[in-house]
C-alpha positions as CSV (number, residue, x, y, z in Angstrom):
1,X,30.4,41.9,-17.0
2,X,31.5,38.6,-16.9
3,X,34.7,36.3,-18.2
4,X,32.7,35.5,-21.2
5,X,31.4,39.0,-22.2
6,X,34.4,41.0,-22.2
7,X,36.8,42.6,-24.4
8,X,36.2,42.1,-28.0
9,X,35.2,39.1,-30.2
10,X,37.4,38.3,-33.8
11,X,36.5,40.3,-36.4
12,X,34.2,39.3,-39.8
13,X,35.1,38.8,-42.9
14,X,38.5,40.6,-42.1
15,X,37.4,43.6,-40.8
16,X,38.5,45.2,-37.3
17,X,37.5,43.3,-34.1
18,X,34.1,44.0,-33.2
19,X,33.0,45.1,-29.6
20,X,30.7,42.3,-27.4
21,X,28.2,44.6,-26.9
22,X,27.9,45.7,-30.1
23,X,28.1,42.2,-31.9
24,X,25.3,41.0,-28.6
25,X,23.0,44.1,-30.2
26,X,23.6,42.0,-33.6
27,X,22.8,38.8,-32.1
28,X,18.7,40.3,-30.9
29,X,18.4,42.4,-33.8
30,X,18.6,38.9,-35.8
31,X,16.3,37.3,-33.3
32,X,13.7,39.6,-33.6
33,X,13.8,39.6,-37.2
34,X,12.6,36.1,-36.7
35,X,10.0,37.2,-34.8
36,X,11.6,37.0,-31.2
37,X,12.3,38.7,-28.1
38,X,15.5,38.4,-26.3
39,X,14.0,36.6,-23.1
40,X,17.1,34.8,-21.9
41,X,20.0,36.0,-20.7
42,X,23.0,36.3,-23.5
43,X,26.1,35.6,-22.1
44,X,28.2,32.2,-23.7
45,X,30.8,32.5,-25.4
46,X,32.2,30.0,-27.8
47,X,34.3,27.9,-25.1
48,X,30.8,27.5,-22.8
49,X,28.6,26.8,-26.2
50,X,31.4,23.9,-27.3
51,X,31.1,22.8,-23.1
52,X,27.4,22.4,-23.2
53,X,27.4,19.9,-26.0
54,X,30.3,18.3,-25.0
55,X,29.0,18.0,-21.2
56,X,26.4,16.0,-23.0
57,X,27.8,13.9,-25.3
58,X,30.3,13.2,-22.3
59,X,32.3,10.2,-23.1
60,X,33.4,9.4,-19.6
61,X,29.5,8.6,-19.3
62,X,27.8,7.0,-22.1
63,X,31.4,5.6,-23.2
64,X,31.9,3.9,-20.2
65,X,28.3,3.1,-19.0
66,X,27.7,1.8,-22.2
67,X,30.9,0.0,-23.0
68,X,29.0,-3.4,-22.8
69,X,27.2,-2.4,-25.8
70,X,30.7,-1.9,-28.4
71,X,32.7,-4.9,-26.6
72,X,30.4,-7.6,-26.1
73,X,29.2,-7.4,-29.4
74,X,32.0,-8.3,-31.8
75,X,35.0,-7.4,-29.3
76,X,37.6,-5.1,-29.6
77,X,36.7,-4.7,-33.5
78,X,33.5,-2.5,-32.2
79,X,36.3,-0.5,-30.7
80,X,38.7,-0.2,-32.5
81,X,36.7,0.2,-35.8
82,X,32.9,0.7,-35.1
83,X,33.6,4.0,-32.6
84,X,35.9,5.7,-36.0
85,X,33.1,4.7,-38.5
86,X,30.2,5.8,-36.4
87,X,32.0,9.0,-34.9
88,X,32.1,9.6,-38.6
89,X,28.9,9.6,-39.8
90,X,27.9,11.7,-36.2
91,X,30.5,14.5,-37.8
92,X,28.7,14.2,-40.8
93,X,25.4,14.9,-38.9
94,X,26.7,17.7,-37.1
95,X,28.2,19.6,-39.9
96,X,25.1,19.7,-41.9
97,X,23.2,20.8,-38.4
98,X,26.1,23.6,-38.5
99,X,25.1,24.7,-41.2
100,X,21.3,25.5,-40.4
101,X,22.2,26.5,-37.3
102,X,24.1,29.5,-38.3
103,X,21.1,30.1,-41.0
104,X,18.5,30.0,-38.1
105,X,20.2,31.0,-34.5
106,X,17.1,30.3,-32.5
107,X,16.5,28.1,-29.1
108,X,14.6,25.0,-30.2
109,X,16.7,25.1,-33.2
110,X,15.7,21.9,-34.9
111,X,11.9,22.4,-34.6
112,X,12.6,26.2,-36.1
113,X,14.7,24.9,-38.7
114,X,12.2,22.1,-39.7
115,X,9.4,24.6,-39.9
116,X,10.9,26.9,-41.6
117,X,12.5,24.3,-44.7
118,X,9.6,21.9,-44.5
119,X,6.6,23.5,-43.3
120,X,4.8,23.9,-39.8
121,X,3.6,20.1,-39.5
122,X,7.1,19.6,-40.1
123,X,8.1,21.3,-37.3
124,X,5.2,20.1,-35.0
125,X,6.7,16.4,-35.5
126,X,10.2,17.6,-35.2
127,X,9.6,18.8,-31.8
128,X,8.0,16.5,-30.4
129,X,10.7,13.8,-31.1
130,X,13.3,16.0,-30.3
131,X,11.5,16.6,-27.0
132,X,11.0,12.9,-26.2
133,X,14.5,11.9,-27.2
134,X,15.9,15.1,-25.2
135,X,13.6,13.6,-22.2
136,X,14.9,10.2,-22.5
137,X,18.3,10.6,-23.0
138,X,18.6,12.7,-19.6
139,X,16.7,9.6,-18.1
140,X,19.1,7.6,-19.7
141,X,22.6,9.6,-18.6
142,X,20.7,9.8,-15.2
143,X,20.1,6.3,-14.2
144,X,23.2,5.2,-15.5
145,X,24.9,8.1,-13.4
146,X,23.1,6.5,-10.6
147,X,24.1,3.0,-11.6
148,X,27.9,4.2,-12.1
149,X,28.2,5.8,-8.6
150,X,26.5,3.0,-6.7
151,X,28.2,0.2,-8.2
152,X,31.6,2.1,-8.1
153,X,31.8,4.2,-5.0
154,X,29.1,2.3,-3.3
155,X,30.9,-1.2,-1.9
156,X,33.1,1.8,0.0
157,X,29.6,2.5,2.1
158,X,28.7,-0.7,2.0
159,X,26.3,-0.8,-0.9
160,X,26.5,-3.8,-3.0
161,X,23.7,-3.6,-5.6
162,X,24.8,-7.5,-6.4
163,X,23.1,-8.5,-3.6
164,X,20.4,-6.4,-2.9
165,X,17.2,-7.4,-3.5
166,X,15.7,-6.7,-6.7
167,X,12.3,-4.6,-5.0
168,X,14.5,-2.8,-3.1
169,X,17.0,-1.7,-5.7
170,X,14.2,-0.6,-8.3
171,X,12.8,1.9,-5.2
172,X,16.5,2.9,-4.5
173,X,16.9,3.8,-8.1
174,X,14.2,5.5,-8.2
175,X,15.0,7.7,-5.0
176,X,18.4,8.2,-6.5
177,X,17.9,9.5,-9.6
178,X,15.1,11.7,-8.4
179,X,17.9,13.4,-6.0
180,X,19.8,13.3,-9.1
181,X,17.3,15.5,-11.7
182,X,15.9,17.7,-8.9
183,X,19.4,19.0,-8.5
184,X,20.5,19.4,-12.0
185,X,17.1,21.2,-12.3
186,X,17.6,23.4,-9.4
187,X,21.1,24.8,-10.9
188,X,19.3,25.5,-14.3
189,X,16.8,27.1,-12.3
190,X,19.6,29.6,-11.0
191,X,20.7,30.7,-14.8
192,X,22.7,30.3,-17.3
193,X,25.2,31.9,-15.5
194,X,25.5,29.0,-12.8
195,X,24.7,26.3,-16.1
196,X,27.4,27.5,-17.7
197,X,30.3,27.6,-14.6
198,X,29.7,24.0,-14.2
199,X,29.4,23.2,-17.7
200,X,32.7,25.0,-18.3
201,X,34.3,22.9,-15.6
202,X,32.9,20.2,-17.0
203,X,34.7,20.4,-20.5
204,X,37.8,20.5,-18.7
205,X,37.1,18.0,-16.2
206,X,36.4,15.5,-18.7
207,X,39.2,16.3,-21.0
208,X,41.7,15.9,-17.8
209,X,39.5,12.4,-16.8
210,X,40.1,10.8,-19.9
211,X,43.7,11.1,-20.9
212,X,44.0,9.9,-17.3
213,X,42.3,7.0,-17.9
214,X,43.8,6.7,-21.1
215,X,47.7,6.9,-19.9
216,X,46.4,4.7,-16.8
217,X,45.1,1.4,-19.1
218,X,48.3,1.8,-21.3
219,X,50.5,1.9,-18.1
220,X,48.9,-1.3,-16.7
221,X,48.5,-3.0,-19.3
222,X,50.1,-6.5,-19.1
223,X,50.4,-6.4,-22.4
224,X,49.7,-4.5,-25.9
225,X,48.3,-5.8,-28.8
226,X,47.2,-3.3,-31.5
227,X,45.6,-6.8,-32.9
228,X,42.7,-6.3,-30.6
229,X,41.3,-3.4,-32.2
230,X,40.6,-4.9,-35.0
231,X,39.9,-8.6,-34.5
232,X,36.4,-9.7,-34.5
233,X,35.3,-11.9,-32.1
234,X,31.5,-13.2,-32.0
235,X,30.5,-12.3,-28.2
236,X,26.9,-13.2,-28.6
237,X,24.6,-14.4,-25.9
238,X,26.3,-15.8,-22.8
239,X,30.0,-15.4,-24.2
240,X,29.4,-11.6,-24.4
241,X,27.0,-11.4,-20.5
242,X,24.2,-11.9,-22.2
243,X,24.3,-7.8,-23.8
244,X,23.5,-9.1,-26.9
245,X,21.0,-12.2,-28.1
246,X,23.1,-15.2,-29.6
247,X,22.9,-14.7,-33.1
248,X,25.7,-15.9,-36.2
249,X,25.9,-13.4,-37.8
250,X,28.8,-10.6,-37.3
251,X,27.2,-8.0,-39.8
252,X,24.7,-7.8,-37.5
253,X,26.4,-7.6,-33.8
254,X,28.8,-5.2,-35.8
255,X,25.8,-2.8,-36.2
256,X,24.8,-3.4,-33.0
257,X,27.8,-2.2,-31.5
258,X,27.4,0.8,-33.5
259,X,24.9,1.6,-30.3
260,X,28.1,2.4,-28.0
261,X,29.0,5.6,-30.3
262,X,25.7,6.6,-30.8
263,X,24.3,6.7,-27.5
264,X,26.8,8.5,-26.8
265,X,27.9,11.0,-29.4
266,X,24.4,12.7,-29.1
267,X,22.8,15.4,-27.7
268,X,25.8,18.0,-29.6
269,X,22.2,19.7,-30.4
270,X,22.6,21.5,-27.3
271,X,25.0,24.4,-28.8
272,X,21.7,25.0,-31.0
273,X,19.4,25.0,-28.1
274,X,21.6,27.9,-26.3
275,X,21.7,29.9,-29.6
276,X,19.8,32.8,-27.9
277,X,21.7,32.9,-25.2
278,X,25.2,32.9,-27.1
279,X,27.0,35.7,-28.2
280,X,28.1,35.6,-32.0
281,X,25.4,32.8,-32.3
282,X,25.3,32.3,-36.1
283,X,29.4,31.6,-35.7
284,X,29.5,30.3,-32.8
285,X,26.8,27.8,-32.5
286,X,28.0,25.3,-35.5
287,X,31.4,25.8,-34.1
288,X,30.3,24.8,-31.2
289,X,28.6,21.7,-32.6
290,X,31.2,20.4,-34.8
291,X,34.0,20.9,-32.6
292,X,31.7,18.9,-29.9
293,X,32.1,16.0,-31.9
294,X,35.2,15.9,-33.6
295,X,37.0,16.1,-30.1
296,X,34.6,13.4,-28.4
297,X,35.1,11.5,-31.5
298,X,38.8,11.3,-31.0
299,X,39.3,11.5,-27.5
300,X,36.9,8.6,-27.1
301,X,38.6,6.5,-29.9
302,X,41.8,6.7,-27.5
303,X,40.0,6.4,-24.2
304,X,38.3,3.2,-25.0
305,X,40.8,1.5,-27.6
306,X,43.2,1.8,-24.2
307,X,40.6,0.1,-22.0
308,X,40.4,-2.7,-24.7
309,X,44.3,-3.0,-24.6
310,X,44.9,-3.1,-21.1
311,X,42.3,-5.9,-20.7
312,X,44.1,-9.3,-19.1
313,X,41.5,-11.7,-20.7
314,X,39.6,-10.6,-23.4
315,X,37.0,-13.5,-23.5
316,X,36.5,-13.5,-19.7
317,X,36.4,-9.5,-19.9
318,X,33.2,-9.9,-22.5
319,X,31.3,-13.2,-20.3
320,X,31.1,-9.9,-17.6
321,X,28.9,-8.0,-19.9
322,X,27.2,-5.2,-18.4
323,X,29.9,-4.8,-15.0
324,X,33.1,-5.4,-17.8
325,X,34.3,-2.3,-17.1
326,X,34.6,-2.8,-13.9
327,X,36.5,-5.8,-14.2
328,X,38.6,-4.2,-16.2
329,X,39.3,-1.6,-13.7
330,X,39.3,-4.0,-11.0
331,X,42.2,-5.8,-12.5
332,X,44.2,-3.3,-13.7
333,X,44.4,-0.1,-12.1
334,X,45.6,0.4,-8.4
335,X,43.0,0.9,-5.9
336,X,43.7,4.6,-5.4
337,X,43.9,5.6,-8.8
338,X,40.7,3.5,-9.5
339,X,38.7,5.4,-6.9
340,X,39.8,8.7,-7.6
341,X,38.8,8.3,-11.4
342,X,35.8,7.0,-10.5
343,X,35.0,10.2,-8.6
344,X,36.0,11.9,-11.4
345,X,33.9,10.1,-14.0
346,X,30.6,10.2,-11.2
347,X,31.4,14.3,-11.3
348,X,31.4,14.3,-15.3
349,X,28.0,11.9,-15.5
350,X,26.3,14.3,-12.9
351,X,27.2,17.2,-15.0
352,X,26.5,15.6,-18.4
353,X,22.5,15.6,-17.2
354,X,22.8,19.1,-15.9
355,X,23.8,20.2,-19.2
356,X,21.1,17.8,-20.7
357,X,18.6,19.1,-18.4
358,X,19.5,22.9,-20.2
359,X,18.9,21.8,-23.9
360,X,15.7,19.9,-23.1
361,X,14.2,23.1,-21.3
362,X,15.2,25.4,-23.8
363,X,13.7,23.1,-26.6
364,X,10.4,22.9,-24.4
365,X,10.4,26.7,-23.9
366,X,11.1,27.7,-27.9
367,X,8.1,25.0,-28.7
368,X,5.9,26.3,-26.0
369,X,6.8,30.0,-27.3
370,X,4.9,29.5,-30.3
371,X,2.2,27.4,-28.6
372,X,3.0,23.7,-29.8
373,X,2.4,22.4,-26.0
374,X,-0.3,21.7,-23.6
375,X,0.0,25.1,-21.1
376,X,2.3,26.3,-23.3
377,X,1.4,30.0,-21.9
378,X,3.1,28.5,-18.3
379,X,5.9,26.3,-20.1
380,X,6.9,29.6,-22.2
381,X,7.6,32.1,-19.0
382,X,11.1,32.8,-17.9
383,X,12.2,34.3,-14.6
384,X,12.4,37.4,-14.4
385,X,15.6,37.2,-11.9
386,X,17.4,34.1,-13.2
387,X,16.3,34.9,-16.8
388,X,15.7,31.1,-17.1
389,X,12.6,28.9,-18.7
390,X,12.0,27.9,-14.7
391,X,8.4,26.2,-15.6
392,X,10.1,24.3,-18.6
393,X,13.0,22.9,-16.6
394,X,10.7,21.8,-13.3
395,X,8.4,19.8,-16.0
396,X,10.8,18.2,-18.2
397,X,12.9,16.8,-15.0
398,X,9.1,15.3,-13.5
399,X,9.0,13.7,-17.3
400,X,12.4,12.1,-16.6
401,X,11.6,11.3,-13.4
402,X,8.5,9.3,-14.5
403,X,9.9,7.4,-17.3
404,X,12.7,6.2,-15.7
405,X,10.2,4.6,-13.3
406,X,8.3,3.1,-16.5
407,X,11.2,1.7,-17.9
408,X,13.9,0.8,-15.7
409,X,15.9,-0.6,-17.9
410,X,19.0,1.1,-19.3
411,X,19.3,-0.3,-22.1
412,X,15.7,-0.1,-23.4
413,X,16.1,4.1,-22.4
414,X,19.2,4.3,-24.5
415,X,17.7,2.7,-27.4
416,X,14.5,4.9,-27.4
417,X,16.5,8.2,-27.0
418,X,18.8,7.1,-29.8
419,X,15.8,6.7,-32.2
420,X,13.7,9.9,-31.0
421,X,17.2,12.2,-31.2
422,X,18.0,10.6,-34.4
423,X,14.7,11.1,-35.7
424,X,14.6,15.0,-35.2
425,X,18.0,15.2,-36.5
426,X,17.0,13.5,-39.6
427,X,13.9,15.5,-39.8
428,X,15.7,19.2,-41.1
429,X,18.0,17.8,-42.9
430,X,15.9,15.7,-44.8
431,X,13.8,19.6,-45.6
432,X,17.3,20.8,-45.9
433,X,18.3,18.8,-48.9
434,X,14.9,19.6,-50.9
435,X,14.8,23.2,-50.3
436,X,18.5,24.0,-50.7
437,X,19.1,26.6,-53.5
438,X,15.5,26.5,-53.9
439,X,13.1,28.4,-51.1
440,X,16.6,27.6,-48.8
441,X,18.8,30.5,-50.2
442,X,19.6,32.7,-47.9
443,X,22.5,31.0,-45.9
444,X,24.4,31.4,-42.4
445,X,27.9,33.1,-42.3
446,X,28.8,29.6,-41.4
447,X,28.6,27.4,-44.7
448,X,29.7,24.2,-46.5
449,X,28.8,25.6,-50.2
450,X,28.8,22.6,-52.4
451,X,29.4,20.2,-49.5
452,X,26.7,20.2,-47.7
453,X,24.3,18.6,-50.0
454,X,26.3,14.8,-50.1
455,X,26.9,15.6,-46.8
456,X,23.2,15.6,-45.4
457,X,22.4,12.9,-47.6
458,X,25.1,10.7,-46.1
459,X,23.2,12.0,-42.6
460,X,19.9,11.3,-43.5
461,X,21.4,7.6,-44.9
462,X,23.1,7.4,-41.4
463,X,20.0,8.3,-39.0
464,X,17.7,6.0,-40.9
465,X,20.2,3.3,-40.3
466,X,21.0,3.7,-36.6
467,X,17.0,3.8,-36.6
468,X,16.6,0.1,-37.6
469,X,19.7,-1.2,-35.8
470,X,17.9,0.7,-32.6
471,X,15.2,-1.2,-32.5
472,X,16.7,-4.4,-32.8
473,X,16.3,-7.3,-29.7
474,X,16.5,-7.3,-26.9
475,X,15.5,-3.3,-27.6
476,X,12.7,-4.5,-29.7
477,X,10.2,-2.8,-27.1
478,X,11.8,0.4,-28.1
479,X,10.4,-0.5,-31.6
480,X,6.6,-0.5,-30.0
481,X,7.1,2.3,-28.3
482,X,8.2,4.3,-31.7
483,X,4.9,3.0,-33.5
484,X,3.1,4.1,-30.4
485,X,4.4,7.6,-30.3
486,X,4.4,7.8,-34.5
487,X,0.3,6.8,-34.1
488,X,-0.9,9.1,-31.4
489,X,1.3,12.6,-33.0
490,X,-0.2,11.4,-36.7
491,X,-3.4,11.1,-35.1
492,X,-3.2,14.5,-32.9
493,X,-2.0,16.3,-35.4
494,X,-4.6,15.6,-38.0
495,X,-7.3,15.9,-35.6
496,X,-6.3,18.5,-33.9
497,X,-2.7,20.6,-34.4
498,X,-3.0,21.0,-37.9
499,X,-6.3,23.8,-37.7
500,X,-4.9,24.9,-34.6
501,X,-0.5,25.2,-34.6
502,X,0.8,28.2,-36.8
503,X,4.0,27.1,-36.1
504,X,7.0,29.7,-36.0
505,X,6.6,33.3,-37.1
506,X,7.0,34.3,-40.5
507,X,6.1,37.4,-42.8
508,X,3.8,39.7,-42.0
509,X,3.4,37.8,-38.4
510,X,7.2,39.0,-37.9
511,X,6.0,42.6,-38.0
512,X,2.8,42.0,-35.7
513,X,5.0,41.0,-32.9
514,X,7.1,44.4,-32.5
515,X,4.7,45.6,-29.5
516,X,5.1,41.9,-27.9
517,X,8.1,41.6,-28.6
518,X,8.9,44.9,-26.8
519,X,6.6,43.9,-23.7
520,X,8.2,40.5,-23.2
521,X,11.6,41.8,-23.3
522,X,10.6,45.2,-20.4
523,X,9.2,41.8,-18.4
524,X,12.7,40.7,-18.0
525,X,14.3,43.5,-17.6
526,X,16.5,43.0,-21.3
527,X,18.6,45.9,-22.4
528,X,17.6,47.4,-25.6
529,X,21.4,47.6,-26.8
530,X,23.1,43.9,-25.5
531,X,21.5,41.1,-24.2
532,X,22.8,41.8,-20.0
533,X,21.5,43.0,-17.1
């Protein structure tokens, strides 16, 4: 048995602690009261659950690749202010998500929860946004993974992406992050067990990174000014690199670098993704999401409000735009240092997809399971001997692979998985607040009693805002592609989906499903009793 599945597990609601394998025989009776076999191997604990989501939200990758996006807008006032406020309403988000979650432990948690509280169309939308925002923020951490290494560690192999030309950067980009998915996919395809390992290491590795960083900036600094972090300075158009279009008006480059925190406190969805393969899910899972983001939250407040201290010039640090960051590390830490965090801060991006690459498969596996994709009878099998969705993680890393070759540019990918991911998050909670107390009654062990009702409206008030500021130029092609992808699921799902999807099981389907549920389990080789082979 492994580090994660031994011993015993904190007792509930006071009583003695309760054995792993006896609270794991819990964990798939619960399943397959919803109608589910245990398929997947069940083996995270709570540390591993918390790892996964924070491996994705990873702020040593979209806080840093996306810096640009909170500096150049209003300066170190997006810092300094619009990280807090934003991280905020993410904790908001997340709490309410906990709350389901622990209702509704399933893999593809979202779409479940959005059938279930709002009906199986619901649901058919939900997943499909969640997919494509799953899809496009892996392309998203992936090409800027790419972008990060080359541009850091490449000049020490003589890359210089400066001067290359621009054909032959686009096909190196492309070759690069191919390398990069087809990796990540090949250590989901080994199991959770080798997922989790790395994602494990991963926590720590960017807990260590960033207070590094963090003591680094402060060190160097030339100076301090707490002033910074709250000064707003307009940094639009070719004052701010050119991230964002010259405009007069601060409200809106103050949204706009509301961007920075939400690119990249996302993704915390993973911990729900994983449910059937945690132990203890209904506890352990919102846990596992709302610790995600309260330490990201804070940890990246500190992280980045040092990088805008220790900057030397702040108006020359902005007229860098995207490659500030760079600047900034080029002018204030030693070369050493600078190259051994950047190694650091590659390892953490790399492992942020690898993680990203887990909750997308799982999502396309739960949806598949009840039949909401094209070949959903291939996208739903799992390995027998890694006890992992191997058809679902091969095809969503092609899908990344593709759009990133569509859409090259980074940030057009980030805003287009901010609004997809947003959009599915919105999407149960908006179910959740009308069918609370009323066909929502039954709740998780996990619960915010009275709270969670303001809370989720402050979410849903929250996604449809980071929605329109998404979608603003020079993103505005992200707002074609939303109309495009709202059209074509309207129109497949009332010509087609809506006689055809029965969505998750429920009722008397529950009690059909013994006999399958039996037979998919002996394919696997599950044990009756725990969730191990």
């Amino acid at each position: 048995m492994s580090r994660e599945t031994k011993g015993d597990v904190g007792p509930r609601a006071g009583g003695a602690p309760r054995s792993v394998e006896g609270v794991i025989a819990e964990d798939v009776k619960t399943l397959h009261s919803m109608g589910y076999a245990q398929e997947l191997l069940r083996r995270m604990g709570g540390f591993s659950n918390f790892a996964i989501s924070f491996s994705i939200i990873c702020i040593i990758a979209g806080g840093i690749t996306s810096f640009q996006m909170g500096f150049c807008s209003v300066g170190g006032a997006g810092i300094g202010i619009g990280w807090p406020v934003c991280s905020a309403l993410a904790l908001c988000i997340a709490l309410t998500m906990g709350q389901v979650a622990s209702a509704f432990p399933t893999a593809g948690g979202l779409y479940h929860w959005a059938s279930i509280l709002g009906g199986r169309g619901f649901g058919w939308a939900t997943a499909w946004f969640n997919l494509i925002g799953l899809i496009t923020v892996l392309a998203a951490i992936n090409v800027g993974a790419y972008l990060f290494i080359v541009s850091s560690l490449g000049p020490l192999f003589g890359v210089d992406l400066a001067t290359m030309p621009p054909d032959r950067a686009l096909i190196m980009q492309a070759v690069g992050v191919t390398l990069i998915t087809g990796t990540q996919a090949l250590f989901n395809h080994l199991g959770i067990r080798v997922t989790t390992l790395l994602t494990d290491f991963s926590g720590y590795l960017i807990l260590v990174v960033s207070v590094i960083l963090t003591a680094a900036m402060l060190f160097y600094a030339p100076a301090i000014d707490l002033g910074r972090l709250v000064t707003f300075t307009n940094y639009s158009g070719p004052k701010g690199g050119d991230v964002w279009p010259e405009t007069g008006s601060m409200t809106t480059l103050f949204l706009l670098s509301f961007l920075l925190p939400a690119y990249t406190i996302t993704g915390y969805d993973a911990s729900a993704h994983t449910s059937e393969e945690t132990i203890d899910a209904a506890q352990t899972v919102p846990r596992g999401i709302v610790r995600a983001v309260l330490v990201s939250g804070v940890f990246g407040a500190l992280m980045l409000s040092a990088i805008v201290l220790a900057i030397p010039d702040m108006d020359e640090a902005a007229s860098k735009g995207g490659n500030v960051f760079f600047w900034i590390m080029e002018r204030v830490i030693p070369e050493k240092l600078r190259i051994a965090l950047y190694a650091g801060i590659s390892v953490a991006q790399y492992l942020c997809g690898l993680a990203t690459v887990t909750s997308a498969s799982r999502m396309t596996f739960a949806f598949a399971r009840d039949g909401g994709l094209p070949l959903s009878e291939q996208l739903r099998k799992v390995s027998p001997k890694f006890r992992t969705p191997a058809t679902a993680i091969w095809v969503v890393s092609a899908l990344t692979i593709g759009f990133t070759v569509y859409t090259p540019v980074y940030s057009t990918i980030t805003a287009v998985c901010v609004i997809f991911l947003y959009i599915s998050y919105v999407m149960p909670t908006m179910m959740g607040v009308r069918a609370y107390g009323r066909t929502w009654v039954k709740m998780g062990p996990w619960d915010l009693g009275p709270l969670y009702r303001p809370l989720a409206i402050v979410s849903v008030l929250a996604c449809l805002m980071l929605i329109v500021v998404s979608v603003q130029p020079p993103n505005d092609k992200a707002l074609g592609i939303m109309l495009i992808v709202f059209a074509v699921t309207a129109i497949v799902w009332f010509a087609l989906e809506r006689r055809r999807f029965q969505g998750p099981p429920q009722g008397v389907m529950i009690q059909q499903r013994e006999q399958e549920i039996a037979e998919a389990e002996r394919a696997v080789g599950q044990i009756a009793a725990g969730g191990g082979q």
